[in-house]
GUVOTOR-695518 format. One record per residue: residue in three letters; y, x, z of N, C-alpha, C in turn. Coordinates in Angstrom, 2 decimals, always signed. Layout:
BEGIN
REC  type  n.north   n.east     n.up  ca.north  ca.east    ca.up  c.north   c.east     c.up
REC   ala        Y        X        Z         Y        X        Z        Y        X        Z
...
This chain:
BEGIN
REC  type  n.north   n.east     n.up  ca.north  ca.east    ca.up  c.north   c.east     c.up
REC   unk   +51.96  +126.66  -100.98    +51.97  +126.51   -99.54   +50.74  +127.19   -98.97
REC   unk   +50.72  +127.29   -97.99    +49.50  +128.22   -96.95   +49.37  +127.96   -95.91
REC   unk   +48.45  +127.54   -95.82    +47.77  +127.42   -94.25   +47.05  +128.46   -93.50
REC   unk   +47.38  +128.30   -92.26    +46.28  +129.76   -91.87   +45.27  +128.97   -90.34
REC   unk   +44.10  +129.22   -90.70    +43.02  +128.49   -89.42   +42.65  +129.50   -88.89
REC   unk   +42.30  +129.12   -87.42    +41.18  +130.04   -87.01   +40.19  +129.12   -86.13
REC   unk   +39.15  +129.90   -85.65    +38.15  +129.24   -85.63   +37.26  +129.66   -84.41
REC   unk   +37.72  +129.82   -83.21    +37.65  +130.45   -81.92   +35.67  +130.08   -81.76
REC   unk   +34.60  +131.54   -82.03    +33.23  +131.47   -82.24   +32.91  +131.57   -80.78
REC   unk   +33.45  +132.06   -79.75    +32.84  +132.21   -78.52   +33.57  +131.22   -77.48
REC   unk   +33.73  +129.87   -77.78    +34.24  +128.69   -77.07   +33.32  +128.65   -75.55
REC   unk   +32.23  +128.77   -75.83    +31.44  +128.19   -74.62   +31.21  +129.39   -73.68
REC   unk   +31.33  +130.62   -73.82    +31.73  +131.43   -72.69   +32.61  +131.26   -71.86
REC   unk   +33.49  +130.03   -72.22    +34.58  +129.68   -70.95   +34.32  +128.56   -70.64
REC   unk   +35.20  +128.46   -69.24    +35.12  +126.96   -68.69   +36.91  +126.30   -69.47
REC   unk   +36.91  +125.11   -69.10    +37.95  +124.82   -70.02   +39.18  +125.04   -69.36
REC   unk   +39.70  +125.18   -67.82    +40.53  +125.27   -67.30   +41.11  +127.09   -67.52
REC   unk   +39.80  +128.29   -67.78    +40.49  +129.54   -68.29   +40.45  +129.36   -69.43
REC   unk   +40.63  +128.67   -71.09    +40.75  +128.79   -71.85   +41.56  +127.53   -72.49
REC   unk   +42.66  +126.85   -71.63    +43.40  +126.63   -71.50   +44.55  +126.37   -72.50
REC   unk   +45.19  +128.11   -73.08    +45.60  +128.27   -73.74   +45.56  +128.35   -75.49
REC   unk   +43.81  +128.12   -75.54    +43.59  +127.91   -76.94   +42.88  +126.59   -77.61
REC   unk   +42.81  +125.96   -76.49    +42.14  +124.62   -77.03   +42.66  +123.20   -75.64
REC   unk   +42.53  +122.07   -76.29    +43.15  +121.22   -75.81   +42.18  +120.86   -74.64
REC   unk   +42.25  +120.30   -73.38    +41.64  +119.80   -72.94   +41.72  +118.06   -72.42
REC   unk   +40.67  +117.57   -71.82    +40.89  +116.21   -71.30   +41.75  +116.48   -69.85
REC   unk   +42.47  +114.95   -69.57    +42.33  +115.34   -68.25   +41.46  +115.74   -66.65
REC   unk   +40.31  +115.79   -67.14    +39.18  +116.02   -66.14   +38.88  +117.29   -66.29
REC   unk   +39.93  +118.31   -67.15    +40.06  +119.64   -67.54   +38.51  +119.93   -68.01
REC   unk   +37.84  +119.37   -68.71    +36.90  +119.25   -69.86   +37.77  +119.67   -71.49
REC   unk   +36.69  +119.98   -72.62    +37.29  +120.42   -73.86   +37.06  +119.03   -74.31
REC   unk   +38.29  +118.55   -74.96    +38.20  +117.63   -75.46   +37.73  +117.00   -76.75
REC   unk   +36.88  +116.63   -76.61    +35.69  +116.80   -78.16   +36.73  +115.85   -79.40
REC   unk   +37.26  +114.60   -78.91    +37.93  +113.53   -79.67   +38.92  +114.61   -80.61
REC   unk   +40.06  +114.91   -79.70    +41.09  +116.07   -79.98   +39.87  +117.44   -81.16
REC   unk   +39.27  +118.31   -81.02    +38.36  +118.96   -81.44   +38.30  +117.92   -83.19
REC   unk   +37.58  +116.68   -83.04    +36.99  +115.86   -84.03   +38.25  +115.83   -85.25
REC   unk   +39.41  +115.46   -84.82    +40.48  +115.24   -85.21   +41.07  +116.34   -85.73
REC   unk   +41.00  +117.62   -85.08    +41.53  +118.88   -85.62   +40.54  +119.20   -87.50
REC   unk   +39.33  +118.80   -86.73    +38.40  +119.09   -88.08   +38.89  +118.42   -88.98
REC   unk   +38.86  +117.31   -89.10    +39.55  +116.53   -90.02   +40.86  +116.76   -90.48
REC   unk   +41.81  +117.05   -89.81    +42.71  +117.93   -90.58   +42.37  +118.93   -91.11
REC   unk   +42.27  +119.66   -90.81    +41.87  +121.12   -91.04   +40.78  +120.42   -92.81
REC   unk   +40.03  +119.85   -92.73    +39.61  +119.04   -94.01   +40.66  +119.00   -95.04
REC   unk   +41.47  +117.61   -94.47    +42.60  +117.10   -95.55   +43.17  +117.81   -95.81
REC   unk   +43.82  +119.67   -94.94    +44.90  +120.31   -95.24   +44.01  +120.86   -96.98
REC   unk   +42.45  +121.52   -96.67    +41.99  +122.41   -97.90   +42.01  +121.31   -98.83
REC   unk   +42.05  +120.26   -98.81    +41.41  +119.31   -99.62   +42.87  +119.62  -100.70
REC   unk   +43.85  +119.51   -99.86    +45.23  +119.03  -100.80   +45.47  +120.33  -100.85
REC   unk   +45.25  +121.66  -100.23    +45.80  +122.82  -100.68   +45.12  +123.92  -101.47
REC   unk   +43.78  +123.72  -101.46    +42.26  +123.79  -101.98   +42.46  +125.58  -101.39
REC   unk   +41.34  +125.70  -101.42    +40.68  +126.95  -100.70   +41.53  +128.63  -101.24
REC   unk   +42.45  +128.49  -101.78    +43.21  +129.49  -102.29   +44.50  +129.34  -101.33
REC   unk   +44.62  +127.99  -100.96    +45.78  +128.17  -100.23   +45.65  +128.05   -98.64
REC   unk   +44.57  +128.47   -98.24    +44.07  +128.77   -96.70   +43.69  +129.90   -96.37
REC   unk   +44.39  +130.98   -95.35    +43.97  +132.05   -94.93   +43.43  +131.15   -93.43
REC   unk   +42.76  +132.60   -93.22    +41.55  +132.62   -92.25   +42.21  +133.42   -91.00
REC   unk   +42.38  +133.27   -89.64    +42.94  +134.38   -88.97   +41.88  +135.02   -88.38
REC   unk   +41.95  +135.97   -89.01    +40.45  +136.96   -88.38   +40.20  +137.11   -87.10
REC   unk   +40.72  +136.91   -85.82    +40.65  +136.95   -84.75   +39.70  +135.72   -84.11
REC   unk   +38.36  +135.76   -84.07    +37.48  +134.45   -83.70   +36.86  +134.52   -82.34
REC   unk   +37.38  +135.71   -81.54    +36.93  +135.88   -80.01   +37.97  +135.44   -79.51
REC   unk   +37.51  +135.23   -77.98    +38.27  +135.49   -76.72   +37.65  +136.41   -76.11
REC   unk   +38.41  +136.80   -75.28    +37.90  +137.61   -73.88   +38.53  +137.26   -72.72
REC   unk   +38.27  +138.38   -71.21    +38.77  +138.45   -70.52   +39.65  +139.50   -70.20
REC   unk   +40.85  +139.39   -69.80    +41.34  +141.28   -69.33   +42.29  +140.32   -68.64
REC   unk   +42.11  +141.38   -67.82    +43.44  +141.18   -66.54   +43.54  +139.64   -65.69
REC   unk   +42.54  +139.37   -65.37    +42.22  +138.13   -65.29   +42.59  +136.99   -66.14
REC   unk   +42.95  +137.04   -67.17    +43.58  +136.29   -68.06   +42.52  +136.03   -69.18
REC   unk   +42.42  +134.95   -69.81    +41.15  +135.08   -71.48   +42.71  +135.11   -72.49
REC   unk   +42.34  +136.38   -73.41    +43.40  +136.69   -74.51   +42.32  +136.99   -75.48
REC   unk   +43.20  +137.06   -77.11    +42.51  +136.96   -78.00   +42.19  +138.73   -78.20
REC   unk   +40.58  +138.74   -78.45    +39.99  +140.25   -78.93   +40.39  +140.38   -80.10
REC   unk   +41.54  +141.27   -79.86    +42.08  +142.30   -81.02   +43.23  +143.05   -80.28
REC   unk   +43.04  +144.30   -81.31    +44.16  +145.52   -80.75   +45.38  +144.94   -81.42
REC   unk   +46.31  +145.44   -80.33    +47.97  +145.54   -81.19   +47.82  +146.03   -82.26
REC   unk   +47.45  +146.72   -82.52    +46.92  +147.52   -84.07   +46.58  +146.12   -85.52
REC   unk   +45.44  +145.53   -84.90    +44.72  +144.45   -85.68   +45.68  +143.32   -85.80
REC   unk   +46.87  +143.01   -85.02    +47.06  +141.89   -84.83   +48.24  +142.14   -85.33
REC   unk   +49.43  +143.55   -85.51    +50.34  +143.76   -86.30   +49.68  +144.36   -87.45
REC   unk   +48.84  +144.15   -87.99    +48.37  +144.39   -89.28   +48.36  +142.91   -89.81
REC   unk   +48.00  +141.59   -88.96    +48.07  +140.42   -89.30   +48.70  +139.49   -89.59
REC   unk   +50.18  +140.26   -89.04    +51.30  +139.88   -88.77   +52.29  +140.15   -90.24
REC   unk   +51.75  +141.52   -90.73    +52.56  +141.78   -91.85   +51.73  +141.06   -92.86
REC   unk   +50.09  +140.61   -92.84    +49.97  +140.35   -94.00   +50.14  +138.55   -94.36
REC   unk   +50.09  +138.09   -92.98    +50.84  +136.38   -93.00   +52.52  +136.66   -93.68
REC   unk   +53.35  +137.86   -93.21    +54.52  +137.84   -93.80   +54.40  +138.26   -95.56
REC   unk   +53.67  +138.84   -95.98    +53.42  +139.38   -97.50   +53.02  +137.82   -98.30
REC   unk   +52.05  +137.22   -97.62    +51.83  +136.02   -97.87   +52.79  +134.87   -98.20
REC   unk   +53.86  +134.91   -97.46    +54.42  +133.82   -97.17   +56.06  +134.08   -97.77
REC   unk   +56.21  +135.31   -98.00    +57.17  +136.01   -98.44   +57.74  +135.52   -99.84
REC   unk   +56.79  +135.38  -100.60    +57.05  +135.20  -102.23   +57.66  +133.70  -102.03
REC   unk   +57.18  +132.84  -100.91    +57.64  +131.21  -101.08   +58.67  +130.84  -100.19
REC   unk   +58.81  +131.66   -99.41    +59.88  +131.44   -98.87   +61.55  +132.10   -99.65
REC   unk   +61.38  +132.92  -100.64    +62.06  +133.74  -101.35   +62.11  +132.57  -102.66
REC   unk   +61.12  +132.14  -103.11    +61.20  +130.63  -103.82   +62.29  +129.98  -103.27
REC   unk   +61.78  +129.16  -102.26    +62.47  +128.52  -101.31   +64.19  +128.53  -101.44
REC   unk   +64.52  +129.59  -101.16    +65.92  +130.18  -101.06   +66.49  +129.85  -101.95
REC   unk   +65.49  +130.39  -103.42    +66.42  +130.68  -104.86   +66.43  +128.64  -105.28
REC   unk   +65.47  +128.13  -105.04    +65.76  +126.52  -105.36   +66.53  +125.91  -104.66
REC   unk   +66.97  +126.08  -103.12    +67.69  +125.84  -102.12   +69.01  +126.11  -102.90
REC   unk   +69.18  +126.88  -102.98    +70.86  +128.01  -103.60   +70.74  +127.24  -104.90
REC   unk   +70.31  +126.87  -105.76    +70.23  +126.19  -107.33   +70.81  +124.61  -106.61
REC   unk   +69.81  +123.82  -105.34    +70.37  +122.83  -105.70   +71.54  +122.62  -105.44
REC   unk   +72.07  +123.65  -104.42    +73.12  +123.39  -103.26   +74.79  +124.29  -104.15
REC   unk   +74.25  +124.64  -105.04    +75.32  +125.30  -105.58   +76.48  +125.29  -105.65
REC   unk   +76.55  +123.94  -106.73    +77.92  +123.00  -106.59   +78.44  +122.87  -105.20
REC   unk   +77.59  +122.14  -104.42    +78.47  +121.57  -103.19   +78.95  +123.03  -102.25
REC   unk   +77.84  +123.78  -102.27    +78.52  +125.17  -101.47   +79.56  +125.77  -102.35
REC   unk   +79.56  +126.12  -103.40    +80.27  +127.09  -104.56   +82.03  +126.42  -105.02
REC   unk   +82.13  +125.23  -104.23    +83.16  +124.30  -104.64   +84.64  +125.09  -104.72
REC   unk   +85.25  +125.10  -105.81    +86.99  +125.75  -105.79   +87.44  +125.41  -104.68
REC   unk   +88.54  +126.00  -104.16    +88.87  +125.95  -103.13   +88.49  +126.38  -101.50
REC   unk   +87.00  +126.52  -101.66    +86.96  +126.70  -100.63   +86.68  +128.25   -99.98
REC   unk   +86.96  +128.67   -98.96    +87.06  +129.58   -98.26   +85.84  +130.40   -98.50
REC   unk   +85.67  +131.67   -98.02    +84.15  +132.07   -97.40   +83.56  +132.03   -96.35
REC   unk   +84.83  +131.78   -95.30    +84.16  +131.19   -94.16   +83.39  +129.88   -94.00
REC   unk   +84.14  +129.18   -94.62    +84.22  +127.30   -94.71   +82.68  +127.51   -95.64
REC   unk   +82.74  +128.20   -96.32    +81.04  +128.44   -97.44   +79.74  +128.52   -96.34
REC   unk   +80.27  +130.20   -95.54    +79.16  +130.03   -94.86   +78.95  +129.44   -93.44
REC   unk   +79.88  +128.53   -93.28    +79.84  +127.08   -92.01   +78.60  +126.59   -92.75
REC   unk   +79.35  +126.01   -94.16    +78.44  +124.81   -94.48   +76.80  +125.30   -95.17
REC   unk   +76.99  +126.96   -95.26    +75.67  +126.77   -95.15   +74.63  +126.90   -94.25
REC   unk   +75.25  +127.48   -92.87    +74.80  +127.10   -91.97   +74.04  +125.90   -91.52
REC   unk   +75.24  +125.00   -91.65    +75.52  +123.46   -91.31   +73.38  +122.67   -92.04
REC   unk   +73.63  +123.23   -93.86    +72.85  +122.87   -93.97   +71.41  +123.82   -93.78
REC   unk   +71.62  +124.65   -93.78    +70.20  +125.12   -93.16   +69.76  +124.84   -91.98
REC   unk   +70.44  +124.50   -91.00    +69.97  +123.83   -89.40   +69.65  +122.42   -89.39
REC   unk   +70.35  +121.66   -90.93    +69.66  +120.39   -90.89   +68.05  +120.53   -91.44
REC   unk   +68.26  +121.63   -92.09    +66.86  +121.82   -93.02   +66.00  +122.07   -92.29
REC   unk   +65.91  +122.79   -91.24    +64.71  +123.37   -90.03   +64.60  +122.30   -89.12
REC   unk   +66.29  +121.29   -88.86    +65.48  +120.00   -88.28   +64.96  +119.14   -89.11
REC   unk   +64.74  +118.91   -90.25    +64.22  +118.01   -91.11   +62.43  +118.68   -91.15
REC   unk   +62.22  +119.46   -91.57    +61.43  +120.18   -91.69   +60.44  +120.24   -90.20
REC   unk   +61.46  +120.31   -89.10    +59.97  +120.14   -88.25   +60.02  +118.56   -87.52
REC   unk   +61.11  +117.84   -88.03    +60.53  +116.22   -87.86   +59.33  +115.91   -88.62
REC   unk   +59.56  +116.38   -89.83    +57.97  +115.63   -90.92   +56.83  +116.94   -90.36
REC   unk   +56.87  +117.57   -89.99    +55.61  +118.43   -89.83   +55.63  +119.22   -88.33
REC   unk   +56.07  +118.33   -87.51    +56.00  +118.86   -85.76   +54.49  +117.91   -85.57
REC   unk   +53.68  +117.60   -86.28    +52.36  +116.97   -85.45   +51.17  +117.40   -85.83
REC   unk   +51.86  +118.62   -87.04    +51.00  +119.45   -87.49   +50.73  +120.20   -86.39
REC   unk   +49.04  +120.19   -86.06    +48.90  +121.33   -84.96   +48.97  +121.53   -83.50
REC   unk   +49.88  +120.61   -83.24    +50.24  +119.69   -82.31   +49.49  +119.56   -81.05
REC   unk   +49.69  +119.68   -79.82    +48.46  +119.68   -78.96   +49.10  +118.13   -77.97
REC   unk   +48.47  +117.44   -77.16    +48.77  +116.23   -76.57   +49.07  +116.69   -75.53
């Protein structure tokens, strides 16, 4: 499994109402230190149980300003370079994934009789339970209030 953090170094060049979009705030549109405290601590337990081989880093640790907006400093260039290498990453386990998925599900998909349509209903059927299962146990990962 893999985690990927980042770690936004120029926080206090903003006020919290333009930076908004990358960190949580209170309602008195203050950064919310509690929320902040809590992220650390995950961000802890995730290396703890996935240990430091299974955490990438997202190289992107600025903000800026452009266009009146604060967006993250990096070129389209840097950031589809980041893009393919989270997918290279993540590629080999999700390709896991599939081949143990297809092993357990074999029988019940592979059953005599049945169609190829009726095959790929039901594997539909179960892969949409799988993405809702999947982000019931891990939708609070990350999570903003």
């Amino acid at each position: 499994m893999r985690a990927f953090f980042r770690d936004i170094a120029n926080r206090n060049e903003f006020e919290g109402p333009d930076a908004k979009d990358f960190f949580d705030l209170t309602e008195s549109k203050a950064f919310d230190v509690d929320v902040e405290t809590n992220q650390k601590a995950l961000k802890q337990e995730i290396r703890r149980r996935l240990g430091n081989d299974g955490i990438a880093t997202i190289p992107f640790t600025c903000l800026k300003r452009e266009n009146a907006r604060i967006v993250v400093d990096a070129s389209e260039k840097e950031i589809q370079k980041f893009c393919h290498d989270v997918e290279t990453r993540l590629w080999t386990i999700i390709e896991w994934q599939i081949r143990d998925w297809h092993k357990l599900r074999s029988s019940e998909i592979g059953s005599v009789g049945q169609s190829f349509d009726q095959r790929i209903a039901r594997e539909l059927e179960i892969e949409r339970d799988e993405h809702l299962r999947f982000g019931n146990v891990r939708s609070l990962v990350g999570a903003r209030r």
